[in-house]
C-alpha positions in Angstrom: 0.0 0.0 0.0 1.8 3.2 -0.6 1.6 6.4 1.3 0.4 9.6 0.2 2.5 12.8 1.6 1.8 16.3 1.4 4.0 18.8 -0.5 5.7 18.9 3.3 6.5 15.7 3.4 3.7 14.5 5.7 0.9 12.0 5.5 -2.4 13.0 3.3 -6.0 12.0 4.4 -6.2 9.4 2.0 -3.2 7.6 3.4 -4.0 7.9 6.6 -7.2 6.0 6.0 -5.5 4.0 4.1 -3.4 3.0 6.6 -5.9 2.5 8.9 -4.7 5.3 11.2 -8.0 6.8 11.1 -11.2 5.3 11.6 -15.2 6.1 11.0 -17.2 6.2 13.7 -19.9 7.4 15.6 -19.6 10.8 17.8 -20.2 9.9 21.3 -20.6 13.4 23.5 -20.3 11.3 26.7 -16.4 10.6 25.6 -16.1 14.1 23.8 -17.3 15.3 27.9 -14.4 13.3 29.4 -11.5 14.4 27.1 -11.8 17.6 27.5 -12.3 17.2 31.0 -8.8 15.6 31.2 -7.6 18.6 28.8 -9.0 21.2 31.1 -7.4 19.6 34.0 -3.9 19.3 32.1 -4.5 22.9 31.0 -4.6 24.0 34.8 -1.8 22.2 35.5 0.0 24.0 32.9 -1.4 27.4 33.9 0.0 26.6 37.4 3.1 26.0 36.7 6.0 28.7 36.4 7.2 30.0 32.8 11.0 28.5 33.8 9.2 25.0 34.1 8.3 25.1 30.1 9.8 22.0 29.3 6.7 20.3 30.5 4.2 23.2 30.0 5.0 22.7 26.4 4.3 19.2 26.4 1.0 19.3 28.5 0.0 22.2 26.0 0.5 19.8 23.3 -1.3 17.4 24.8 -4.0 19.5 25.9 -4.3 20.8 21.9 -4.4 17.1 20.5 -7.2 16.1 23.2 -9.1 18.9 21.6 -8.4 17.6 18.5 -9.4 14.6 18.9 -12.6 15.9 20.1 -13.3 17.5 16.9 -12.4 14.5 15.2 -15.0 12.6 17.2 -17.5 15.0 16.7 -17.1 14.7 13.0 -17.0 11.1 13.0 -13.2 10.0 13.2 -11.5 8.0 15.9 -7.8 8.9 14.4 -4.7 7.0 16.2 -1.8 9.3 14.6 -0.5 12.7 15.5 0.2 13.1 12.0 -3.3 12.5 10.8 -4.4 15.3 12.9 -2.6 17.5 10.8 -4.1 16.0 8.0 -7.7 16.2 9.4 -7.1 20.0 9.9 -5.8 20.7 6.3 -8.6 18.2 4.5 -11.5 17.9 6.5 -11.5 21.2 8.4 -9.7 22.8 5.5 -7.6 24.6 7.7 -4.1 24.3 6.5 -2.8 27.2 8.6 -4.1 25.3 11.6 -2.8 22.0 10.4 0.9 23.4 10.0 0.6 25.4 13.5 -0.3 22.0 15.0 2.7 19.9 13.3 5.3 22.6 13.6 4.5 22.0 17.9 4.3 18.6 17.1 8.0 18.7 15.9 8.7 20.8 18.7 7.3 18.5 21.6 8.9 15.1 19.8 12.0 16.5 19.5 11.7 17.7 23.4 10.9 14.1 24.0 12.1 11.9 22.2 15.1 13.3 20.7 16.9 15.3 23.4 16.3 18.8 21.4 17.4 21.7 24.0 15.9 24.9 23.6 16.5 28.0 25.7 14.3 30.4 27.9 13.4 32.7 25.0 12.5 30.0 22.7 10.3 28.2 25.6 8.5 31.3 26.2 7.8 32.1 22.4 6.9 28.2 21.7 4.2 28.5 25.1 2.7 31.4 23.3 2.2 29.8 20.2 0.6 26.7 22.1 -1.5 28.8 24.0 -2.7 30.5 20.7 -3.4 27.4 19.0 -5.2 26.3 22.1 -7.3 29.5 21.7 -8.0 28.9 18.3 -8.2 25.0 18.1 -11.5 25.7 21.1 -12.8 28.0 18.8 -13.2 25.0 16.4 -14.4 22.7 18.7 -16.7 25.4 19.9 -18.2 25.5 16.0 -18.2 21.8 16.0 -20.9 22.1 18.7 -23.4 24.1 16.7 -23.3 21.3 14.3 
């Protein structure tokens, strides 16, 4: 089975379905309820926490934003098991592509945090917590129209 990509190298729609990283299903508001319950509680956290701690504000951020996300995806009937699907379901099925890059550039950010011992200094944790916090703002703003659906 071969893989679709995007002009940025990462995975289309298509193949994610494809691939079976996504799934249809039904929208279940009960389990919409409880993520973002967890989200909200990881976003306090987060808000608690001092600006020199943003090693792991940016990485509850992050996880607070794909929560949403995956709230949105449930709402419009996908169960998707990917991080790079969700940018995917923002550029294709929300056509948002501006959202869809904003979510995979701190996607980079928080793997290579992670996973790939990438340092960053004060300056650049403060300006990548902004950005999260933006996208938050924005990415509840979706969720928020997904409701009126």
């Amino acid at each position: 089975m071969d893989a679709y990509f995007l002009g940025d190298g990462s995975m289309d729609w298509t193949s994610c379905k494809l691939s079976r990283l996504v799934k249809e299903t039904s929208s279940d508001e009960n389990k919409v309820k409880s993520i973002l319950d967890v989200a909200e509680r990881k976003l306090d956290d987060a808000n608690s926490m001092a600006d020199e701690r943003y090693y792991g504000k940016i990485t509850l951020f992050y996880d607070v934003l794909r929560e949403i996300l995956e709230c949105i995806a449930l709402r419009k009937g996908y169960k998707i098991y990917n991080h790079e699907c969700y940018t995917a379901f923002l550029k294709e099925v929300m056509k948002n592509s501006n959202m869809g890059d904003r979510f995979d550039e701190l996607r980079l950010i928080r793997n290579g945090l992670n996973y790939y011992g990438k340092t960053i200094n004060f300056e650049e944790g403060i300006h990548i917590l902004k950005k999260s916090e933006q996208a938050i703002k924005l990415i509840k703003e979706m969720l928020n129209e997904t409701e009126k659906l």
